[in-house]
C-alpha positions as CSV (number, residue, x, y, z in Angstrom):
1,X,97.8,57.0,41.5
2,X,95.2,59.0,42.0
3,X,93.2,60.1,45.7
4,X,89.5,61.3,45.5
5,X,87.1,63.4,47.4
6,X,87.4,63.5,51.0
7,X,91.3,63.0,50.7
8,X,91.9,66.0,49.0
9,X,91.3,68.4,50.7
10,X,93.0,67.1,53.8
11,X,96.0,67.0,51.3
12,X,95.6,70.7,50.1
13,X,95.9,71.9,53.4
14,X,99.3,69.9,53.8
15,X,100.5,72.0,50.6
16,X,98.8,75.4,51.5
17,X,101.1,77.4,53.9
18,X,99.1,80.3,53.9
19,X,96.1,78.9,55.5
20,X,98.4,76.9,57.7
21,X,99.4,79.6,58.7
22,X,95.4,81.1,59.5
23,X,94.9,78.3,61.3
24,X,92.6,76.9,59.8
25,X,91.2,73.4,59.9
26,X,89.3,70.8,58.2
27,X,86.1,70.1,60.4
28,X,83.9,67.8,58.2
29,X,84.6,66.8,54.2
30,X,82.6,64.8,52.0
31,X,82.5,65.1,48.4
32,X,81.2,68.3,47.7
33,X,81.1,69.7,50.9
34,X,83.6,70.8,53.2
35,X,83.4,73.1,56.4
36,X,86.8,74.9,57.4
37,X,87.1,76.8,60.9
38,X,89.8,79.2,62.5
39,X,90.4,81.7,65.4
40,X,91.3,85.4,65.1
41,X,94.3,85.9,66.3
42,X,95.3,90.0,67.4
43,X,98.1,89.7,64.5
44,X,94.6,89.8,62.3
45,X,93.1,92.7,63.0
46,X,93.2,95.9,61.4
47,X,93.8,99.6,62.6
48,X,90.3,99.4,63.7
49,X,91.3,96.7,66.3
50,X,88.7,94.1,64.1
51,X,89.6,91.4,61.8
52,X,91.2,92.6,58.7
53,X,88.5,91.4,56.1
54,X,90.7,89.2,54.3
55,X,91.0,87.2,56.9
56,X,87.2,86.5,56.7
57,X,87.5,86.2,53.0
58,X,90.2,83.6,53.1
59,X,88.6,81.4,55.2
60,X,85.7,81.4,52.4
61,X,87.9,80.8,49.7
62,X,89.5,77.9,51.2
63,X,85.9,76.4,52.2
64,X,85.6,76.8,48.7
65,X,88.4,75.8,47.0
66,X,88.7,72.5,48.9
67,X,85.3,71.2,48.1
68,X,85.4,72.0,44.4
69,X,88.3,69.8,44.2
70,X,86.8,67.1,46.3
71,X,85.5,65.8,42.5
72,X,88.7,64.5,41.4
73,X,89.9,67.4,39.2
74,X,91.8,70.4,39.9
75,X,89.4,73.5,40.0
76,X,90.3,77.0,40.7
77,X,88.6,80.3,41.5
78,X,88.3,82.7,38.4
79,X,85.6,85.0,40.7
80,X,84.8,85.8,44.2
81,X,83.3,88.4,46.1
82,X,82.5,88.8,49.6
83,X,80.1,91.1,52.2
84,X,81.1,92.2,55.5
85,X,78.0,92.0,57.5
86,X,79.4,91.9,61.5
87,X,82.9,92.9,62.5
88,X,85.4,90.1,63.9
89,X,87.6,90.5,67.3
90,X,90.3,88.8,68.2
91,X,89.6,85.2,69.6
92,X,86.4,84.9,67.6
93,X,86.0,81.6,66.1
94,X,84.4,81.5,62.7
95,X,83.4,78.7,60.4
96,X,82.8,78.4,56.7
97,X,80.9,75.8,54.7
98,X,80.8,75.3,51.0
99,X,78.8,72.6,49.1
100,X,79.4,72.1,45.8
101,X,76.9,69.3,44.5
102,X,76.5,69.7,40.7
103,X,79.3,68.9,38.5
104,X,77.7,69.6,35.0
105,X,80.2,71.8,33.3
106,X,83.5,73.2,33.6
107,X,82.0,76.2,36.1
108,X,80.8,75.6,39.7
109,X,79.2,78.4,41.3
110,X,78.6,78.5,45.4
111,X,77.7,80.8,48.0
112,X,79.2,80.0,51.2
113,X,77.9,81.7,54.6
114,X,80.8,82.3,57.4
115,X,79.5,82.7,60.9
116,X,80.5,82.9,64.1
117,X,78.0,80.4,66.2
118,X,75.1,80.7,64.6
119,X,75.6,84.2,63.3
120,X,76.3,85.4,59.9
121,X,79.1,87.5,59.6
122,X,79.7,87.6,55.8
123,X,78.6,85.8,52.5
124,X,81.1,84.9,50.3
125,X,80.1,84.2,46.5
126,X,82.6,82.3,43.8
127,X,82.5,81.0,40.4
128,X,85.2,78.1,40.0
129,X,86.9,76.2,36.6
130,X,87.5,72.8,36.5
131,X,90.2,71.6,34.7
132,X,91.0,68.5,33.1
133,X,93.6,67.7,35.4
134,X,93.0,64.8,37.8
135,X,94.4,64.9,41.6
136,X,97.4,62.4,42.2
């Protein structure tokens, strides 16, 4: 049996113990969209005493991953990038969103903004490939 859109995500998350362990969570999800959010924690940051920029980057990926899959058929990254625009300190609370509307071909492409209130502090940029496979 399979689930669709909004469902999967929620059950990605259950599988994913990496960003289990980031902390993050599922704040909306639709199909097509979904907006993650998580809080730096000091076992984050860098030599710098800032936010290691994968941590950022991860956030992003997961916004993104999640709602390319919220069509019904796996879909994984085959390209990101990311820019660092402000630095991150511990306890900041960031937030990605990714909306993926068009499902015309086997790529998706999506720029997803992560901010911290209403700031920008880096724009993440990914090109995804949906399989055949359908979520169960």
């Amino acid at each position: 049996m399979s689930i669709t859109g909004a469902q999967i995500p929620h059950k990605m998350l259950n599988q994913d113990a990496y960003s289990t362990w980031l902390g993050i969570q599922i704040l909306e999800c639709e199909i097509g969209r979904c907006k993650v959010g998580m809080t730096i924690r000091k076992d984050m940051l860098n030599s710098m005493d800032k936010a290691h920029g994968g941590i950022s980057y991860s956030l992003a990926d997961t916004a993104f991953g999640f709602a390319a899959n919220t069509h019904g058929k796996y879909a994984v990254s085959i390209e990101t990038s990311i820019n660092h625009i402000e630095a991150l300190n511990e306890g900041d609370y960031i937030v990605a969103e990714s909306v993926i509307e068009s499902v015309k071909n086997k790529l998706g492409f999506n720029i997803i903004e992560v901010k911290r209130g209403d700031e920008l502090v880096a724009l993440f940029k990914g090109v995804v490939y949906r399989t055949g496979k359908d979520w169960e």
